[in-house]
C-alpha positions as CSV (number, residue, x, y, z in Angstrom):
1,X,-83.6,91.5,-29.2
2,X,-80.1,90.7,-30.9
3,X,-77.2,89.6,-28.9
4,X,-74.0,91.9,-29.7
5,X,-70.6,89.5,-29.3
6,X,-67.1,91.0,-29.8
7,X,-63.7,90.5,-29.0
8,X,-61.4,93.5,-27.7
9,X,-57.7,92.9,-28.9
10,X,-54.5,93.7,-30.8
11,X,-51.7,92.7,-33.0
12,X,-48.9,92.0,-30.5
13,X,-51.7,91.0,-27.7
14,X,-54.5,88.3,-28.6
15,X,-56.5,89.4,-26.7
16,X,-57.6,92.5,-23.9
17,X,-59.1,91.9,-20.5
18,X,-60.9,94.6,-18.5
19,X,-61.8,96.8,-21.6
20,X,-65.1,99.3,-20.6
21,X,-67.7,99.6,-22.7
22,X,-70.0,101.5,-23.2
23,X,-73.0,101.2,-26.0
24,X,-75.2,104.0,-26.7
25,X,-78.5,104.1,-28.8
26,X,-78.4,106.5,-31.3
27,X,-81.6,108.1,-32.2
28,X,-83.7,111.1,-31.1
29,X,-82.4,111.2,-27.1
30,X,-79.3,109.1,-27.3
31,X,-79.1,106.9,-24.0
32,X,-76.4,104.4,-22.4
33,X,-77.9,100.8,-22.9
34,X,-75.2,99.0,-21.5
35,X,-71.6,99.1,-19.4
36,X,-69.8,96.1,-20.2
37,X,-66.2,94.9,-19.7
38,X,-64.3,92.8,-21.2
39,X,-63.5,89.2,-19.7
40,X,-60.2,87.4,-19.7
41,X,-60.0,86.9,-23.1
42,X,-61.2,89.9,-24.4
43,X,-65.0,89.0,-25.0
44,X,-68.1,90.7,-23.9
45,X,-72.0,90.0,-24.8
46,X,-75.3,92.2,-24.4
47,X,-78.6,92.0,-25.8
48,X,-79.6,94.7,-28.1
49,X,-83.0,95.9,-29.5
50,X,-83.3,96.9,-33.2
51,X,-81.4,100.0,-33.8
52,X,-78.8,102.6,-34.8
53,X,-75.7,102.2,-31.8
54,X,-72.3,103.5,-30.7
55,X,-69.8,101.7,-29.1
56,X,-66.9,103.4,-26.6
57,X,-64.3,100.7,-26.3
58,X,-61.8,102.4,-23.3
59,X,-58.5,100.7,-21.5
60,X,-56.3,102.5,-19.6
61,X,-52.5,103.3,-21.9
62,X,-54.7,102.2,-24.9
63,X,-56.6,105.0,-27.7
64,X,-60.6,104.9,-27.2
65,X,-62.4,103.5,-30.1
66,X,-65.9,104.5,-31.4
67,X,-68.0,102.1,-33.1
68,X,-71.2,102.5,-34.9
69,X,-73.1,99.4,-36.1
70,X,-77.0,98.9,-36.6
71,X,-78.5,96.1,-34.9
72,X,-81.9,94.6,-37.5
73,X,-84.6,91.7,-36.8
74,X,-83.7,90.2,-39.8
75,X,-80.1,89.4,-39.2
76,X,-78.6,87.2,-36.9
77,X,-76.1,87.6,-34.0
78,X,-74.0,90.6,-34.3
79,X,-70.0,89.7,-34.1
80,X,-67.7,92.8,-34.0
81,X,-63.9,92.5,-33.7
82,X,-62.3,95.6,-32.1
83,X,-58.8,96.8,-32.7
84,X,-57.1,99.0,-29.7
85,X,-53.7,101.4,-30.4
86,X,-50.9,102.1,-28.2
87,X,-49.9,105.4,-30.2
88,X,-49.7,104.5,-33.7
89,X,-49.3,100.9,-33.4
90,X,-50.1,97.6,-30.9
Protein backbone atom coordinates (compact mmCIF):
# COMPACT_ATOMS: atom_id res chain seq x y z
CA UNK A 1 0.00 0.00 0.00
CA UNK A 2 1.04 3.69 -1.06
CA UNK A 3 -0.02 6.69 0.93
CA UNK A 4 -1.84 9.39 -1.38
CA UNK A 5 -0.93 13.15 0.19
CA UNK A 6 -2.37 16.27 -1.42
CA UNK A 7 -3.23 19.65 -0.76
CA UNK A 8 -6.74 21.25 -1.89
CA UNK A 9 -6.18 25.10 -2.73
CA UNK A 10 -6.24 28.18 -4.92
CA UNK A 11 -4.60 31.28 -6.15
CA UNK A 12 -6.17 33.92 -4.07
CA UNK A 13 -6.74 31.22 -0.99
CA UNK A 14 -3.60 29.12 0.23
CA UNK A 15 -5.32 26.78 1.14
CA UNK A 16 -9.20 24.93 1.36
CA UNK A 17 -10.58 23.31 4.46
CA UNK A 18 -13.56 20.89 4.37
CA UNK A 19 -13.05 19.78 0.67
CA UNK A 20 -14.87 15.99 0.00
CA UNK A 21 -13.17 13.54 -1.54
CA UNK A 22 -13.91 10.94 -2.98
CA UNK A 23 -11.26 8.32 -4.66
CA UNK A 24 -12.45 5.66 -6.81
CA UNK A 25 -10.51 2.52 -8.25
CA UNK A 26 -10.75 2.35 -11.64
CA UNK A 27 -10.72 -1.09 -13.18
CA UNK A 28 -13.25 -3.80 -14.14
CA UNK A 29 -16.17 -2.83 -11.22
CA UNK A 30 -15.08 0.68 -10.23
CA UNK A 31 -15.64 1.11 -6.32
CA UNK A 32 -15.29 4.05 -3.76
CA UNK A 33 -12.04 3.34 -1.66
CA UNK A 34 -12.11 6.24 0.34
CA UNK A 35 -14.27 9.58 1.65
CA UNK A 36 -11.87 12.07 2.77
CA UNK A 37 -12.01 15.72 3.63
CA UNK A 38 -9.82 18.11 3.74
CA UNK A 39 -8.35 19.55 7.12
CA UNK A 40 -7.61 23.09 8.01
CA UNK A 41 -5.05 23.62 5.72
CA UNK A 42 -6.21 21.97 2.91
CA UNK A 43 -4.46 18.42 3.36
CA UNK A 44 -5.79 15.03 3.32
CA UNK A 45 -4.02 11.38 3.38
CA UNK A 46 -5.26 7.68 2.50
CA UNK A 47 -3.54 4.57 1.88
CA UNK A 48 -3.87 3.24 -1.54
CA UNK A 49 -3.21 -0.22 -3.14
CA UNK A 50 -1.47 -0.44 -6.61
CA UNK A 51 -3.72 0.80 -9.16
CA UNK A 52 -5.52 2.95 -11.78
CA UNK A 53 -7.80 5.80 -9.51
CA UNK A 54 -10.08 8.86 -9.79
CA UNK A 55 -10.31 11.47 -7.58
CA UNK A 56 -13.71 13.90 -7.03
CA UNK A 57 -12.37 16.95 -5.29
CA UNK A 58 -16.08 18.87 -4.27
CA UNK A 59 -16.57 22.26 -2.04
CA UNK A 60 -19.63 23.97 -1.93
CA UNK A 61 -19.36 27.66 -4.47
CA UNK A 62 -16.26 25.89 -5.93
CA UNK A 63 -16.13 23.66 -9.74
CA UNK A 64 -15.58 19.76 -8.96
CA UNK A 65 -12.35 18.49 -10.08
CA UNK A 66 -11.60 14.99 -11.43
CA UNK A 67 -8.27 13.45 -11.04
CA UNK A 68 -6.85 10.43 -12.40
CA UNK A 69 -3.44 9.16 -11.21
CA UNK A 70 -2.00 5.55 -10.97
CA UNK A 71 -0.69 4.50 -7.74
CA UNK A 72 2.72 1.59 -8.51
CA UNK A 73 4.96 -0.45 -5.85
CA UNK A 74 7.81 0.83 -7.29
CA UNK A 75 7.33 4.51 -6.61
CA UNK A 76 7.20 6.23 -3.51
CA UNK A 77 4.49 8.48 -1.72
CA UNK A 78 2.11 9.95 -4.08
CA UNK A 79 1.88 14.00 -3.63
CA UNK A 80 -0.92 15.62 -5.78
CA UNK A 81 -1.57 19.38 -5.63
CA UNK A 82 -5.27 20.22 -6.49
CA UNK A 83 -6.39 23.53 -8.01
CA UNK A 84 -10.28 24.50 -7.30
CA UNK A 85 -12.32 27.40 -9.63
CA UNK A 86 -14.75 29.85 -8.67
CA UNK A 87 -16.15 30.31 -12.37
CA UNK A 88 -13.18 30.97 -14.44
CA UNK A 89 -10.78 31.98 -11.94
CA UNK A 90 -9.84 31.73 -7.79
Amino acid sequence: MKILTSVVGCLLLASIPGAEIQVLRKDSQPAVVAKLKSDEAGRFATRLADGTYVAFIQMPGLRTQVLAFDVARTAGPKQLRIPMQIGSSC
